[in-house]
C-alpha positions in Angstrom: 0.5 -242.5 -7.4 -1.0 -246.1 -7.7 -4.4 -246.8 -9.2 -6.8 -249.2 -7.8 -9.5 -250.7 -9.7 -12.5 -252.0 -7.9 -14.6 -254.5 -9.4 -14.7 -255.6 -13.1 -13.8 -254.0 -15.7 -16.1 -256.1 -18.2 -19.3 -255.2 -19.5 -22.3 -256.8 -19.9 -24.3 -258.2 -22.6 -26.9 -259.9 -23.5 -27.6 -262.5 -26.8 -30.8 -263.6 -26.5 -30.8 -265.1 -29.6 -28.3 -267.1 -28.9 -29.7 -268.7 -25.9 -32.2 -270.9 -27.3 -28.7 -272.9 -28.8 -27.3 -272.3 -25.4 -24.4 -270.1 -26.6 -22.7 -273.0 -28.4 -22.5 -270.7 -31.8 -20.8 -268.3 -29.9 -19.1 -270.6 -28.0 -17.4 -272.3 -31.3 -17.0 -268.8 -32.3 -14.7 -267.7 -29.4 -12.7 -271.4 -30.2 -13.9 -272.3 -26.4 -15.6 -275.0 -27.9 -14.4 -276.8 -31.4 -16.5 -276.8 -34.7 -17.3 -280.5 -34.6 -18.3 -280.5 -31.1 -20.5 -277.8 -32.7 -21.9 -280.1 -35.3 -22.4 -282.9 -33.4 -24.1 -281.6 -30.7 -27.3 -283.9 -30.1 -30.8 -281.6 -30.9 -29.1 -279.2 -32.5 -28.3 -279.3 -36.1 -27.2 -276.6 -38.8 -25.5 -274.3 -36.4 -22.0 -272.2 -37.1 -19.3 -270.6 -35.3 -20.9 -267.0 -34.3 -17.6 -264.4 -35.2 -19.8 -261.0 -35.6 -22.3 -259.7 -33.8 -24.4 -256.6 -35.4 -25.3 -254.0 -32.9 -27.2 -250.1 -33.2 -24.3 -249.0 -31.2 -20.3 -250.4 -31.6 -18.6 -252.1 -29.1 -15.0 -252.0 -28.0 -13.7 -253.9 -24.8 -14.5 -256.9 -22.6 -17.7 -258.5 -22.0 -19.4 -261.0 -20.4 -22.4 -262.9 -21.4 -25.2 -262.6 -19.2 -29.0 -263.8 -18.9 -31.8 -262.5 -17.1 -33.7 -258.9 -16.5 -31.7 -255.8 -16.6 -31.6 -255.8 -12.7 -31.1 -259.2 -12.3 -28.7 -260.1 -14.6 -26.2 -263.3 -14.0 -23.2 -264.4 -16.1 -24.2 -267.7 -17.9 -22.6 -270.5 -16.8 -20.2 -272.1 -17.5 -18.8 -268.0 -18.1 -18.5 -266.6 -21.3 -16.1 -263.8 -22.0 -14.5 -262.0 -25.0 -13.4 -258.9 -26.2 -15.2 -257.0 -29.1 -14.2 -254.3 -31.6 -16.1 -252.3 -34.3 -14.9 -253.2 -37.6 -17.4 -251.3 -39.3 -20.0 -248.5 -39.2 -22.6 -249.7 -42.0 -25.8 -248.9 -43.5 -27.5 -252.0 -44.3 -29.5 -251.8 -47.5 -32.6 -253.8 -46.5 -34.2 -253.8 -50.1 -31.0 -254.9 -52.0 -29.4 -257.0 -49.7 -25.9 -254.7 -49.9 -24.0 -252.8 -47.2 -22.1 -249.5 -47.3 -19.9 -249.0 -44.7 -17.9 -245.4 -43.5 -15.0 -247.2 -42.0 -14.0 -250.3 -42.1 -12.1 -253.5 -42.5 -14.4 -254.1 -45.3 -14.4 -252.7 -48.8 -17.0 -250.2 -49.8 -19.6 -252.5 -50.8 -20.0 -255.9 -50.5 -22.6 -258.4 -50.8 -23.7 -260.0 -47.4 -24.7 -263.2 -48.8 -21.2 -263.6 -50.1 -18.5 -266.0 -48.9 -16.9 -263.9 -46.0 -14.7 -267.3 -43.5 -14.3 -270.7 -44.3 -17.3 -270.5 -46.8 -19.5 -269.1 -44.5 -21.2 -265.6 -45.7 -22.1 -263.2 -43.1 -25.6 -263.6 -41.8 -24.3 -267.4 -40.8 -21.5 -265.8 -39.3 -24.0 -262.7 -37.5 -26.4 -265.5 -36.6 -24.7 -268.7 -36.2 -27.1 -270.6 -37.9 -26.2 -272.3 -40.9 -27.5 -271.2 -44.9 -28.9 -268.0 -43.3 -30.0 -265.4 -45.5 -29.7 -261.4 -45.7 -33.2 -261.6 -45.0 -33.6 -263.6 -42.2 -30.7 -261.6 -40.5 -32.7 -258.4 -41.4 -35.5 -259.8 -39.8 -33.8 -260.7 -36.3 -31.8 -257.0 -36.5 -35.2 -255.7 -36.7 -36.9 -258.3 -34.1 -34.2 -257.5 -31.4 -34.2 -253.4 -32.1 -37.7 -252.7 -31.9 -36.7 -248.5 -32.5 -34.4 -249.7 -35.5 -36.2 -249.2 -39.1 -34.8 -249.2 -43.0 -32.7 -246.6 -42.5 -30.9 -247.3 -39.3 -27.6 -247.5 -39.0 -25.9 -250.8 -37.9 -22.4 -251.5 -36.4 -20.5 -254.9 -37.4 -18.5 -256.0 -34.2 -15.9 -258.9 -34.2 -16.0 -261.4 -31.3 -12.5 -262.2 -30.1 -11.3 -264.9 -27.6 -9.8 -262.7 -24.2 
């Protein structure tokens, strides 16, 4: 019996945060673009290599960065793609600046202003923005889920070149 797959197999997604930078974090992130490139990109200053992504729901597979309405959705160009995998189911403590995580690559409670890769902590590396804070990343988590509150539970995906 032979199996035929129509169409691709990616999924897409959007990062509207990211597009005001035009995807360079995650770019640098993904290695399809190198860190001083990054840094030396004309107009924009204080940026990082995006490695996580924090999402309501966790993510396994291949993507494909796309803009636009949910009906008229096109890849950006030039195409970004990747493959993402949940590394941990957390509970973000929004008052103490902590997380607790039920399974994960993590231990059980770290500090997400701590150094987590190459001296970045983990809202630079969620973000992409350089000297970001628990707080600010709070903020944007709660910006971009409109339905998410204190309490919600938040999945930590890595971002891995295909």
């Amino acid at each position: 019996m032979t199996c035929v797959v129509i169409g691709d197999m990616s999924k897409r997604i959007w990062f509207t945060q990211q597009k005001p930078f035009d995807y360079l974090p995650l770019r640098a992130g993904l290695g399809l673009i190198t860190e001083d490139k990054l840094k030396d990109h004309p107009g924009f200053t204080g940026l990082c290599p995006k490695i996580y992504t924090t999402r309501t729901r966790p993510m396994q597979g291949e993507y494909y960065v796309v803009e636009g309405s949910r009906f008229k959705a096109k890849p950006v160009e030039p195409r970004i793609e990747f493959t993402a995998r949940c590394v941990a189911k957390l509970w973000l403590h929004f008052r103490n600046g902590r997380i607790d995580t039920a399974v994960s690559d993590f231990h059980d409670s770290i500090s997400l202003d701590g150094d987590w890769y190459e001296g970045y902590t983990f809202p630079e590396l969620d973000l992409g923005i350089k000297n970001s804070s628990f707080e600010q990343l709070r903020d944007e988590l709660l910006r971009l889920n409109p339905k998410a509150t204190i309490d919600s539970v938040f999945y930590v995906n890595k971002l891995e070149p295909i």
